[in-house]
C-alpha positions in Angstrom: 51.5 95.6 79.0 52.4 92.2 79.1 51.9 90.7 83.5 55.6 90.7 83.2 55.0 91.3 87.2 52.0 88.8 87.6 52.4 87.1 91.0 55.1 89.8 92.2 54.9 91.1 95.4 56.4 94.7 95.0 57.8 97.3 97.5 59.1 100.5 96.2 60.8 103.3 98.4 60.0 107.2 97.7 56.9 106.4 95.0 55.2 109.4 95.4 56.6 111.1 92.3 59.5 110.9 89.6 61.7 107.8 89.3 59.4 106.0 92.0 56.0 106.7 91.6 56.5 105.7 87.0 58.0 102.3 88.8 54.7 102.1 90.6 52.2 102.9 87.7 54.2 100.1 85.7 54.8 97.5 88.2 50.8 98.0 88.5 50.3 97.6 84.8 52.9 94.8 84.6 50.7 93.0 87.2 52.6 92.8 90.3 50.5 93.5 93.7 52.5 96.9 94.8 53.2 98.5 98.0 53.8 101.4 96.9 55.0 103.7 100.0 57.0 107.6 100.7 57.5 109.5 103.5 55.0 112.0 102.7 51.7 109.6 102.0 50.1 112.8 100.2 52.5 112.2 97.4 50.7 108.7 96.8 47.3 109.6 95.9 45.9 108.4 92.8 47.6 105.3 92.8 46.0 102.1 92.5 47.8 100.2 95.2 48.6 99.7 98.6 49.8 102.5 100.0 52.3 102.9 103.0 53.8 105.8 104.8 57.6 104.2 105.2 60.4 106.6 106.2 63.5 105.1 105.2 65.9 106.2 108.1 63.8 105.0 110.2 64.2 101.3 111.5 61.0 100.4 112.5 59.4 101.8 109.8 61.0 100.3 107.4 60.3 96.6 109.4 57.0 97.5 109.1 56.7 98.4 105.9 58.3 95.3 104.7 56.4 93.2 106.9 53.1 94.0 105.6 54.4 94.2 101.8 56.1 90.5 102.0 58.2 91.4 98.9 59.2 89.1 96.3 60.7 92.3 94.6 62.7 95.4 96.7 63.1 98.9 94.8 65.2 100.7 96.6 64.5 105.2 95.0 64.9 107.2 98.3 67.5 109.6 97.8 68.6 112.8 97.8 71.1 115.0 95.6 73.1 117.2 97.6 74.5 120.2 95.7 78.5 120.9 96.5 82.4 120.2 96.1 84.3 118.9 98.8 84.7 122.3 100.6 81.3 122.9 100.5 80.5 119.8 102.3 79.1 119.7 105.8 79.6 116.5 108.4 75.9 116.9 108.4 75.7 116.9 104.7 77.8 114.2 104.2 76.1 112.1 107.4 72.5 113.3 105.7 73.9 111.9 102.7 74.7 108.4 104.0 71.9 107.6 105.7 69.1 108.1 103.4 71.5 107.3 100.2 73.2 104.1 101.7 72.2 103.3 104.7 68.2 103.5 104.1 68.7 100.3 101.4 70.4 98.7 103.9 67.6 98.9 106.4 65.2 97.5 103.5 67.6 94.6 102.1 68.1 93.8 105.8 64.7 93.3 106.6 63.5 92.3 102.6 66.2 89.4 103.0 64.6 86.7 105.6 61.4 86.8 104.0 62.8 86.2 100.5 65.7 83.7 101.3 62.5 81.7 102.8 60.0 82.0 99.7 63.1 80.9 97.6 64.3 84.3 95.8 63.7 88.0 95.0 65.0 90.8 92.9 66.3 93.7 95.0 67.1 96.9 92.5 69.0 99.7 94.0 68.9 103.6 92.8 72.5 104.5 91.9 73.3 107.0 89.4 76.2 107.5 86.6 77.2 110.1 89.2 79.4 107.8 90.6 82.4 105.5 90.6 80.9 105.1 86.7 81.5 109.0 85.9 81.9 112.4 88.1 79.8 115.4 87.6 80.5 118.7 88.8 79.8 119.8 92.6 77.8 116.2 93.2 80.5 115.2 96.0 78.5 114.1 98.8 75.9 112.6 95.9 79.2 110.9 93.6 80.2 109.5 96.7 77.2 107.6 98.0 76.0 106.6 95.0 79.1 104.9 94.3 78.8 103.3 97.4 75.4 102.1 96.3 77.3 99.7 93.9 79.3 98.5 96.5 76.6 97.4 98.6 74.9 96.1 95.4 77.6 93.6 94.1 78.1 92.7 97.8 74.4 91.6 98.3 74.2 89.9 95.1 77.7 87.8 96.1 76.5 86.5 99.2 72.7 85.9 98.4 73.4 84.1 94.7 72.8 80.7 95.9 69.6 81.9 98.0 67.8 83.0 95.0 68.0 86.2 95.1 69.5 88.7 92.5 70.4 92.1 93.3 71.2 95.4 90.5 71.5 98.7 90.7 70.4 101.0 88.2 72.6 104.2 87.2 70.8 106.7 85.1 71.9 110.0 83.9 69.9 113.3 84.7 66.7 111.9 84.8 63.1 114.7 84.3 61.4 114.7 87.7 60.0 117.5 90.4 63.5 117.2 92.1 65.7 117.6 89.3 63.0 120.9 88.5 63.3 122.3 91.5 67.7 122.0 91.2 67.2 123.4 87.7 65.8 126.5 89.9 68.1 126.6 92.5 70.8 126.8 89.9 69.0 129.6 87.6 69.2 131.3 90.9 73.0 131.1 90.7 73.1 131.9 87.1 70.4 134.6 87.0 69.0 132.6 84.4 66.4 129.5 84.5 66.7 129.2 80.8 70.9 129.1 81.7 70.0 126.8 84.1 68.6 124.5 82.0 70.9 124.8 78.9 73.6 123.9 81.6 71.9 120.7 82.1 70.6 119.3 79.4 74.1 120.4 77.6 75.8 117.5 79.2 73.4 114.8 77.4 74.8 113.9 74.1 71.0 113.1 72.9 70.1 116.8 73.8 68.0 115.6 76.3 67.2 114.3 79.5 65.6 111.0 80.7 61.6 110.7 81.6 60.9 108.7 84.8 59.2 106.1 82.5 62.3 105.2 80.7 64.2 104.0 83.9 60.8 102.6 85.1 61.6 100.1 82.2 64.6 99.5 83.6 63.2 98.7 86.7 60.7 96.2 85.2 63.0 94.7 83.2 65.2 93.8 86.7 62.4 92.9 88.7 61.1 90.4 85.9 62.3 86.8 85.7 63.3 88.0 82.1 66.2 89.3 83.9 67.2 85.7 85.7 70.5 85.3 84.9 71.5 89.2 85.5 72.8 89.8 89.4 75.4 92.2 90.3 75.9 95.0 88.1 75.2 98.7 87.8 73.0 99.0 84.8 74.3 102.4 83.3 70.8 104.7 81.9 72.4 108.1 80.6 71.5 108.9 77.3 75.2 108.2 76.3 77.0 110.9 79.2 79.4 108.6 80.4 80.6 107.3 77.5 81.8 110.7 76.1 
């Protein structure tokens, strides 16, 4: 590695495995001081950081969270992938949905923002997907729709924060390998009768015949939290093995 991160102050949301906890192990290796935190602090053993039990949808949580971390960098991975077309959807679902998909970054960028605006900058990088405004996938309504909302919020931050310092991306990969997207290949083998169907069904949809590992968004991340990325604020950086460009 190369201390891309050296000096970097890092939060990341929902680190305990996938997406989240490869960010962790590389912001680590990268050099940054993490704050590595999840709502279920069991998830976070074995990594060599500070650890923090933050629950996203919960206010003070989050303040507290971000007022012991002190971020120079904010990565926003709590999130949830609800399964469903627009009939299937439930006001529950789709208020479940918003809240830890939407509204839990705006609880961290909220509370992130003072303490960067005062250090003079920070790079915020949100979780969106290709699932999306960028490209629709089959019964992800409730997840299409926030994630899409994601980049909303993400070229809105970076807008009215440019002259502050701080830089704001989201990231938008494609189906990515993680303990989630196992246990929706099961759920969906269920369905089919078939975990090998399940599977075929997903990784089908990749043109490379694959799908992501958490390590190659991680680089992603890295990249955006690094001052190599200085003069990139306000785009959804599109990860997906080629999908939407089919």
């Amino acid at each position: 590695m190369t201390d891309r991160l050296k000096g970097k102050r890092a939060l990341i949301t929902a680190a305990g495995q996938g997406i989240g906890r490869a960010t962790a192990e590389m912001f680590i290796a990268e050099g940054a001081e993490v704050f590595a935190s999840d709502v279920n602090t069991d998830l976070l053993a074995g990594l060599d950081c500070e650890t923090l039990m933050i629950d996203a949808r919960n206010d003070s949580s989050v303040q507290a969270g971000v007022a012991t971390a002190k971020p120079d960098v904010l990565f926003n991975c709590a999130g949830f992938v609800h399964h469903g077309n627009a009939l299937d959807a439930t006001d529950a679902d789709w208020d479940f949905g918003f809240d830890l998909n939407v509204r839990s970054m705006f609880r961290t960028i909220r509370a992130a923002l003072p303490g960067m605006i005062e250090r003079g900058g920070g790079s915020i990088v949100n979780m969106s997907s290709a699932c999306s405004s960028v490209i629709g996938a089959p019964n992800r309504f409730i997840y299409g729709t926030t994630k899409a909302a994601v980049i909303g919020l993400t070229k809105s931050v970076a807008v009215d924060y440019i002259k502050q310092g701080i830089r704001c991306n989201a990231i938008c990969p494609g189906t990515v390998e993680s303990p989630s997207w196992h246990d929706r290949v099961k759920a969906l083998g269920e369905e089919l009768g078939s975990y090998d169907k399940a599977l075929e069904q997903f990784v089908s949809r990749q043109p490379m015949g694959r799908v992501a590992t958490a390590g190659e968004i991680a680089s992603l991340v890295t990249y955006l939290a690094s001052d190599e990325s200085g003069f990139t604020t306000g785009h959804p950086h599109v990860i997906d093995g080629g999908w939407s460009g089919q």
